[in-house]
Each structure stands twice: as C-alpha cells, then as structure tokens.
KOLTIKE-150115 format. One line per field, with one value per residue: residue number from 1; chain; x, y, z of N, C-alpha, C, O in turn. Coordinates in steps of 0.02 Angstrom, whole numbers, plus 50000, padded with zeros to 5 digits. Layout:
<atoms>
pos NUM;...
unit A;...
n_xx X;...
n_yy Y;...
n_zz Z;...
ca_xx X;...
ca_yy Y;...
ca_zz Z;...
c_xx X;...
c_yy Y;...
c_zz Z;...
o_xx X;...
o_yy Y;...
o_zz Z;...
</atoms>
This chain:
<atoms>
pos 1;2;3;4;5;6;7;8;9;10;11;12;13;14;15;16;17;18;19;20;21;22;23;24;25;26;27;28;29;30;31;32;33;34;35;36;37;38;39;40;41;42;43;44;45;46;47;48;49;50;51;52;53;54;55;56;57;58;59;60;61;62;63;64;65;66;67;68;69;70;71;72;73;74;75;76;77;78;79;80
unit A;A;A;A;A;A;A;A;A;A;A;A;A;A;A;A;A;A;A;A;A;A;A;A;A;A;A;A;A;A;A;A;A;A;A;A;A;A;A;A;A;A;A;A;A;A;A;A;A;A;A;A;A;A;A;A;A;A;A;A;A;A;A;A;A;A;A;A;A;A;A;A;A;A;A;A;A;A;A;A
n_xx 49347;49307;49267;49321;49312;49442;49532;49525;49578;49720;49752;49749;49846;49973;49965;49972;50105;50183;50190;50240;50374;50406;50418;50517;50628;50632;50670;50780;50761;50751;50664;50543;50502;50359;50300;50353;50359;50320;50191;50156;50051;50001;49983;49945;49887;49898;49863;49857;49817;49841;49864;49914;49993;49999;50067;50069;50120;50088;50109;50076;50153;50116;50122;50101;50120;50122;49976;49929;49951;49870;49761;49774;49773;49637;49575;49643;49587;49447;49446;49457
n_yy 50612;50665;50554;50542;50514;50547;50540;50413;50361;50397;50328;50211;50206;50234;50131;50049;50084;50055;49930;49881;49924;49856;49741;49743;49750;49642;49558;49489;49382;49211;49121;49193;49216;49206;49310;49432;49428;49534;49592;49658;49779;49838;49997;50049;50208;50295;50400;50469;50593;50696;50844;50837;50723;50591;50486;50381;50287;50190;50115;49994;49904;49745;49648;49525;49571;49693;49722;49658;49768;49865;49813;49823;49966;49979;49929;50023;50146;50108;50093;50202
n_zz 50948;50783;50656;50491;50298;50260;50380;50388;50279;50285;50376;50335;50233;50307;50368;50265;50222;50346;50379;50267;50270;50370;50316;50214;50314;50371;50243;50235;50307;50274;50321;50309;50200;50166;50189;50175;50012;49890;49788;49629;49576;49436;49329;49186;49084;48926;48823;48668;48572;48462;48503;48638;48719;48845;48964;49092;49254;49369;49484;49629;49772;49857;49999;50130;50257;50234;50196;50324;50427;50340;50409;50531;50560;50517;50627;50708;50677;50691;50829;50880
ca_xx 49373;49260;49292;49295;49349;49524;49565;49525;49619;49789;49765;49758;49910;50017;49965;50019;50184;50227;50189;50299;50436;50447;50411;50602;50676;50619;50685;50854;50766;50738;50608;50480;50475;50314;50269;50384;50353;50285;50152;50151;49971;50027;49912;49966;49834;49905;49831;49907;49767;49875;49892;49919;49991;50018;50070;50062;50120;50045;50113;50098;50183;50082;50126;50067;50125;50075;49901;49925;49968;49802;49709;49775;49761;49581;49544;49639;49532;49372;49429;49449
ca_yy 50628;50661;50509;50546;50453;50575;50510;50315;50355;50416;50281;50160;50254;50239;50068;50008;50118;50046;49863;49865;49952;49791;49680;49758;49751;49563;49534;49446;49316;49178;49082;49223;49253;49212;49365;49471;49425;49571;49563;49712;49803;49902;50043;50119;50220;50319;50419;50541;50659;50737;50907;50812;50645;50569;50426;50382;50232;50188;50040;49960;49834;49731;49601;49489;49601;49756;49689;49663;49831;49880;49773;49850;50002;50011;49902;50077;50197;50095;50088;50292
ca_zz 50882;50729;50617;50417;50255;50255;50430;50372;50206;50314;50428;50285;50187;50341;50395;50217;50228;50401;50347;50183;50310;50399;50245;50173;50351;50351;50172;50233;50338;50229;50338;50313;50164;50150;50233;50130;49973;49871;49724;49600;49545;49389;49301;49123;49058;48904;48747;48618;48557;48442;48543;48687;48745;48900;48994;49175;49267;49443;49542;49692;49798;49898;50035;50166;50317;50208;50222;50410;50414;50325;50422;50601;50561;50516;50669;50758;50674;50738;50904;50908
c_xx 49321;49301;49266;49346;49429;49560;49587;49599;49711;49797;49789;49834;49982;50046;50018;50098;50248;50239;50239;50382;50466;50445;50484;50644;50674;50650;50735;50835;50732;50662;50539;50469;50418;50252;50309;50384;50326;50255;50149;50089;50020;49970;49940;49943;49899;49860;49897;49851;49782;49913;49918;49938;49999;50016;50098;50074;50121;50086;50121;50112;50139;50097;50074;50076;50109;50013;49900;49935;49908;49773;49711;49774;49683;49559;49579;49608;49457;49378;49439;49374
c_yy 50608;50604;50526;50502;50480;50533;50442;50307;50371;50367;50213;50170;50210;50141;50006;50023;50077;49954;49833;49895;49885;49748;49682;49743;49657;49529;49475;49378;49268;49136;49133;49253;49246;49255;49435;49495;49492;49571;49650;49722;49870;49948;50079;50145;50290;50335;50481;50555;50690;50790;50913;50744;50637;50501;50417;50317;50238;50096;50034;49906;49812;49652;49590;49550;49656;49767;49677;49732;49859;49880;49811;49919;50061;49961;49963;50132;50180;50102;50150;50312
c_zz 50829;50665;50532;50356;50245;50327;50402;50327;50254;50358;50383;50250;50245;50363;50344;50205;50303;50387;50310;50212;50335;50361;50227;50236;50375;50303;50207;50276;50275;50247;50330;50261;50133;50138;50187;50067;49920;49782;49696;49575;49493;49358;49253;49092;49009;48845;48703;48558;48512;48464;48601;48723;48825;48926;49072;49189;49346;49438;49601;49728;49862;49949;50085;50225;50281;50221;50313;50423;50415;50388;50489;50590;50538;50563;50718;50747;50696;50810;50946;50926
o_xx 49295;49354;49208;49397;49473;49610;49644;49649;49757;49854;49836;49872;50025;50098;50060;50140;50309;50293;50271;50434;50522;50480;50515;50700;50724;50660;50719;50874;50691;50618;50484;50435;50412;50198;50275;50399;50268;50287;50141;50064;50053;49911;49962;49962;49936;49823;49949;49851;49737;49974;49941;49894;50006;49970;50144;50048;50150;50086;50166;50081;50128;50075;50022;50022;50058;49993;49855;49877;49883;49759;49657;49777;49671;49507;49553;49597;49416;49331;49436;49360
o_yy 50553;50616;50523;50470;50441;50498;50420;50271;50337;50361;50175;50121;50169;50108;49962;49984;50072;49925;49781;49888;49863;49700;49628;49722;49624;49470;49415;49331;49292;49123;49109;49304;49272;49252;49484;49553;49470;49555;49696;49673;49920;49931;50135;50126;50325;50292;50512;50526;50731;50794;50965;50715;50687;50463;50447;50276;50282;50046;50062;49855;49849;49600;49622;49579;49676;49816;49700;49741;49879;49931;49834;49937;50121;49938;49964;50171;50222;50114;50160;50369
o_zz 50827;50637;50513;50366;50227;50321;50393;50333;50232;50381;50396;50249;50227;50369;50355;50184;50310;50388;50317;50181;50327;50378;50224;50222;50392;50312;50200;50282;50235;50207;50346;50258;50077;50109;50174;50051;49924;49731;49736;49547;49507;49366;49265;49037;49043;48820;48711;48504;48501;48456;48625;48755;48861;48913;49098;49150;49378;49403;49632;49715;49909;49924;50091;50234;50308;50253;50349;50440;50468;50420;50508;50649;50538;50540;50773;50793;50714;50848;51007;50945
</atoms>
C-alpha cells in the first residue's frame, strides 16, 4: 500500500474519533478520570467587511486516551 498524507490524515481523524469514543464510554468511572478528562482548543476568527461578515467557531476536545488514540494509530499507518 502506497502511503500518502490523506491516508495518515484519516488514520489520524479516526484514531482521535475512536479514542474520544472510549474517553465518553469511560466518563462514569470515577477512578479514570484522568484519562477522560477533556481539554477544549477553541478558534473564533471573525470580520465584518461591510458587504460581508462572518464568523466561524472551530473546537476541539482533546483527552488523554484521545491522544492514545492518535498515537496508535500513526504507529498503524507506519507499520503498513
């Protein structure tokens, strides 16, 4: 398999999707929530131009097993 940055990028996508899956199905234990925890990255880039405004808001939630997540899933796109 030809390896490119769209593969990495879907491997990455998923890894953090499957991560933050078990981060919420984790929530109710109390002893882990160290691992659960989730940190917000916000992004609000607005203008208003006159003819034109706009405003956009970007966030993401980021945990410890999210990051594990990451992390194994670009240690399975190297080992394709």
């Amino acid at each position: 398999m030809k390896k490119n940055v769209g593969v990495l990028t879907l491997f990455i996508l998923l890894g953090w999707l499957i991560g933050a899956w078990i981060a919420k199905a984790l929530q109710s234990f109390s002893g882990l929530s160290f691992l659960t925890r989730a940190t917000a990255i916000s992004w609000s880039p607005r203008a208003d131009l006159d003819i034109i405004s706009y405003n956009i808001t970007v966030q993401l939630q980021m945990s410890l097993l999210s990051l594990i997540g990451i992390i194994a899933a670009v240690w399975l796109y190297r080992r394709l």
